[in-house]
N, C-alpha and C positions, 0 to 999 in steps of 0.2 A: 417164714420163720418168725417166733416169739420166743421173745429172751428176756426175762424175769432178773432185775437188779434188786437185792433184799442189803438194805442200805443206800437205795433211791439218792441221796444225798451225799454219796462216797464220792472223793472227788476223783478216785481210779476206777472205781465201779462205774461212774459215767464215763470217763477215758474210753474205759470196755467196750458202752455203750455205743457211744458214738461211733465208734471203729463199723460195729455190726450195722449199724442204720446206715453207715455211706456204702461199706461193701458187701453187703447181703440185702439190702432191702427189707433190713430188719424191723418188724416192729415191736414195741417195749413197753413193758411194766417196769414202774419206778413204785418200789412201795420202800417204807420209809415212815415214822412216825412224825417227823415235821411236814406237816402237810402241805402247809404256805410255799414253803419254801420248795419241795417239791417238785409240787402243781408249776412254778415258775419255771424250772428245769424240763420240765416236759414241754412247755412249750417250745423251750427254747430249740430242747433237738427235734421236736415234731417240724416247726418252722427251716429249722436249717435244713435237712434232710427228705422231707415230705412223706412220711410213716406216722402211723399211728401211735400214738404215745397216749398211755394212762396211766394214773393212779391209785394206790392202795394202800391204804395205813396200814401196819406194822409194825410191833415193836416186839423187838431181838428179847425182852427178859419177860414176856408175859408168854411164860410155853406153853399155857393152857387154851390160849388162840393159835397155835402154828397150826397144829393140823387142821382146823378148820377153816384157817387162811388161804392155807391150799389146797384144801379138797372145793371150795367154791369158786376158781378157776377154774375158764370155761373161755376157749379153749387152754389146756393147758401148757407149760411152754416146752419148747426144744433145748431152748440152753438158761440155765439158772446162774448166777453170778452172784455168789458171796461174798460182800463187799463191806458190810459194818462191822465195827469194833471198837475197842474206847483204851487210847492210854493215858491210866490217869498215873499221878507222880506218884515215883517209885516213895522217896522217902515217907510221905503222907500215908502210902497204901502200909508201911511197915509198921507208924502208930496204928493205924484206925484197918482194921479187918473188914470191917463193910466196903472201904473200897478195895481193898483186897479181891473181896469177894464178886464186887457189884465187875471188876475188870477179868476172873474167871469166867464169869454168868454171862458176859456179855460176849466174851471172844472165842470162849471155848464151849458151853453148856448151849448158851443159844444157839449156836451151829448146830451143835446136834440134834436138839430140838426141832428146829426146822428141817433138814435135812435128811432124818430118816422115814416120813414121808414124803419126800420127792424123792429119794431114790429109792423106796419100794412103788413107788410110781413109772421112775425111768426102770426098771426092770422089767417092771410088765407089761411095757410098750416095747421092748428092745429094743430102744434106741434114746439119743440125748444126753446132756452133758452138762453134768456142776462142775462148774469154775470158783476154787475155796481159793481168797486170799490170804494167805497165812502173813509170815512175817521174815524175813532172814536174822530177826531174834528169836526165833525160837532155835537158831540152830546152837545157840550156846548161851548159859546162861551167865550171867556177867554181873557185877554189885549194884551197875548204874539202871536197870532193867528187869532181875531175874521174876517178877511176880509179869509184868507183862509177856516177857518169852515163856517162861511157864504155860501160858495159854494157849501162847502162838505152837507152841511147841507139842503142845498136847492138841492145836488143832490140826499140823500138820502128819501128827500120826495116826488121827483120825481120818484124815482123807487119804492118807494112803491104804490103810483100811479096808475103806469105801470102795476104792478102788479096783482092789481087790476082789471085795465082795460081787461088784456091776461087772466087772470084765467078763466073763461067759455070759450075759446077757444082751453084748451087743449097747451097752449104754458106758458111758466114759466117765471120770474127773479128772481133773488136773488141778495140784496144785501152782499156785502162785507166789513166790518168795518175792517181794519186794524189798528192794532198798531205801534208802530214801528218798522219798518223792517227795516234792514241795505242796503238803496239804495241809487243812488247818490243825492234822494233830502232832506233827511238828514242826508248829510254826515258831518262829524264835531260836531255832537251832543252827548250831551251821556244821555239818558232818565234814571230819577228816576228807573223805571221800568225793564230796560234792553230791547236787541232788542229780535224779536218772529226771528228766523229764516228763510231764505228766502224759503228751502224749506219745511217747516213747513207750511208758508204760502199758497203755491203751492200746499200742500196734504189740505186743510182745505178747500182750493177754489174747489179741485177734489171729495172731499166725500162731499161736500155742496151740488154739481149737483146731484154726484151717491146715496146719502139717498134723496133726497126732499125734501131739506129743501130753508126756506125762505129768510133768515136773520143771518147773523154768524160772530162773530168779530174771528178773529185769532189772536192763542197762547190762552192756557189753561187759563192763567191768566187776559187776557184781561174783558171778560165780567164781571166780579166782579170789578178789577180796574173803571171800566167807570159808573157802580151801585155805587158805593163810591163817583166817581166826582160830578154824577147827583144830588146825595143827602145830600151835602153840602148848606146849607142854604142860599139864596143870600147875607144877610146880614155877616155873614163870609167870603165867597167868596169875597166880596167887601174889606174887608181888606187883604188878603191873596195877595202879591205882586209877589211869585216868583211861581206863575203856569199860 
């Protein structure tokens, strides 16, 4: 088995990873545009685990390399795991539209970019499986957030989609809702909720594949927290200042 991490440097895209290389005998691509840094992660799970681990630059906002990023894959992989994205501050993205823009391009747009050749790939093989990290902000949007869920949110109905699309061919996706998990893009935070564990995260992403299933937020407690946000009424949610 070869499973393809596009965000090499995701700290739950490696969770992922990891899981695959102890209980599958996985071996991995890490591609990822820091290369340094990387290169140092692959060794790390190559050494723990004893699979082959390599690298491949990549970068999520340059779409005019995707397809040829993955059509020079050789062999190609079984399971893909989308794993990069960027939340830059809300209030900043609200002056300035470039990062506005640069946090759609990056979570939403390069997904699809990369993605619609690999899964006109996984079609015509019948079989394998994108695992799309979205966000459990995209399931609502909120003052402290609404340009980052905007993406997430537009990338989880993209993969449902998808899903859609691959299902008569015998090829899969799953989305992934995360909560929050303690990474460096919200580092400095402390959520109402607490964080889900990263390798918590990493086993919920692994039995998502191993059972077949569709759709799965990680941490026990998650899918009930986001049925609660959901069904807050707009007109209270509109007064409520501090979520």
């Amino acid at each position: 088995m070869l499973v393809l991490v596009l965000g090499g440097n995701s700290e739950i895209g490696l969770a992922a990873a990891e899981q695959f290389a102890r209980k599958e005998r996985a071996d991995i691509i890490l591609a990822s545009r820091n290369m340094e840094k990387t290169e140092e992660q692959a060794r790390v799970l190559a050494d723990r685990h004893g699979v082959s681990v390599r690298t491949e630059p990549f970068d999520a906002l340059a779409f005019e390399t995707h397809r040829p990023f993955y059509e020079k894959l050789d062999p190609k992989p079984d399971v893909v795991i989308l794993a990069f994205g960027v939340l830059n501050n809300q209030k900043e993205a609200q002056k300035d539209f470039q990062l506005a823009r640069n946090t759609l391009d990056s979570n939403l747009l390069g997904a699809a970019s990369i993605l619609e050749p690999i899964a006109a790939d996984l079609e015509d093989r019948g079989h394998g499986t994108i695992i799309g990290i979205s966000s459990v902000a995209g399931d609502r949007g909120r003052q402290s957030s609404y340009i980052y869920a905007a993406s997430k949110a537009g990338l989880t109905v993209y993969l449902d989609g998808l899903r859609h699309r691959l299902w008569p061919s015998g090829a899969r996706v799953i989305t992934v809702l995360p909560g929050f998990v303690p990474t460096k893009m919200v580092a400095g935070r402390n959520p109402k909720f607490g964080f889900t564990p990263l390798e918590t995260a990493g086993r919920d992403i692994y039995n998502a594949w191993k059972k077949g299933r569709h759709k799965i937020y990680t941490g026990a407690k998650m899918r009930l927290i986001m049925a609660l946000v959901r069904a807050v009424p707009e007109f209270l949610l509109l007064r409520m200042r501090n979520i």
